[in-house]
N, C-alpha and C positions, 0 to 999 in steps of 0.2 A: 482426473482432477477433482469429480465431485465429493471422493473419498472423504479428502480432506477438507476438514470444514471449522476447526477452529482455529482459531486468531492467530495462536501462538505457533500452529505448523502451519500456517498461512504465511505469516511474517516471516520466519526462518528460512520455508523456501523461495519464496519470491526477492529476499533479499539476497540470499544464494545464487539466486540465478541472475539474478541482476550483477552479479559480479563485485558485491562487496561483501568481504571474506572476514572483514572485524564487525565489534559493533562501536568500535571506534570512528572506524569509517562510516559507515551507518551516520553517526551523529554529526558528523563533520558534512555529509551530501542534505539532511536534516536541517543543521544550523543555515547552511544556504539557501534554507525556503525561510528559515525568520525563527525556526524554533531550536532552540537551546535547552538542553538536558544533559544530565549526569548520564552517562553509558549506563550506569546500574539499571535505570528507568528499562533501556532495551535490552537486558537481561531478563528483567521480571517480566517482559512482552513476550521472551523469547519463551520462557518455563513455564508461562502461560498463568502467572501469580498478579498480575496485571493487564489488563486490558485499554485503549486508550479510549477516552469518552469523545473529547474534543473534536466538532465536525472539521474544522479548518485543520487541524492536524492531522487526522485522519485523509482527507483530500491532499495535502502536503505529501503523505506518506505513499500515495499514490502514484504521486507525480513523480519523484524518485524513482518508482520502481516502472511506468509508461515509457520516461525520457529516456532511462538504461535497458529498457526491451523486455522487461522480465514480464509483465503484466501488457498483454496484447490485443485483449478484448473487452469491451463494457462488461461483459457477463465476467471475467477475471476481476475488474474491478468492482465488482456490485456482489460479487463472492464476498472480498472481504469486508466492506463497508455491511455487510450482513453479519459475517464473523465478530463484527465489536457490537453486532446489535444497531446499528447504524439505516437498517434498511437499504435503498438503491439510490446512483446517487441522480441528482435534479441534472434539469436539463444547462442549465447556466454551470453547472460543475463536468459535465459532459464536455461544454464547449470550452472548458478550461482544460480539460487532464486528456481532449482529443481534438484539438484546434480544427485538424482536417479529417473529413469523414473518410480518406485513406487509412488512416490512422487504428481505424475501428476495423477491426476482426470482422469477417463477413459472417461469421457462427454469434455474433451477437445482435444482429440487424434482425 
């Protein structure tokens, strides 16, 4: 996994795996955290012509991909909040995007 390290094959695959196969969908699982975007936006995320800056949306984008299995571990999520330049994420974001420390990968403890 350490392969991959930018944004744009970060996002592609963890949204892949996460089992949302548009980026239509994408924006639809998106808008139910409170954020609203043109699908073109996660196209240019996708081709990597864009990057998102926005911390709260970035943690949003997170929690999408936690709540549907795709991203398993702190160190998966602290991958890509690195990948937008973002650094790791705080501890009050921690207890937001892994309620239970079940939740958290034992490879990130």
């Amino acid at each position: 996994m350490k392969s991959i390290s930018s944004f744009n094959a970060l996002f592609r695959f963890y949204r892949l795996r996460a089992a949302i196969p548009t980026l239509s969908e994408f924006g639809k699982a998106l808008a139910s955290e409170g954020f609203v975007f043109d699908d073109s936006i996660f196209s240019r995320w996708q081709k990597g012509n864009r990057i998102p800056t926005n911390r709260n949306l970035l943690v949003s984008i997170l929690k999408i991909f936690i709540d549907r299995g795709s991203i398993t571990s702190l160190e998966e999520a602290n991958t890509l909040l690195e990948s937008a330049g973002q650094g790791y994420a705080t501890n009050l974001e921690i207890k937001r995007l892994f309620p239970t420390s079940e939740n958290i990968s034992k490879k990130s403890q």
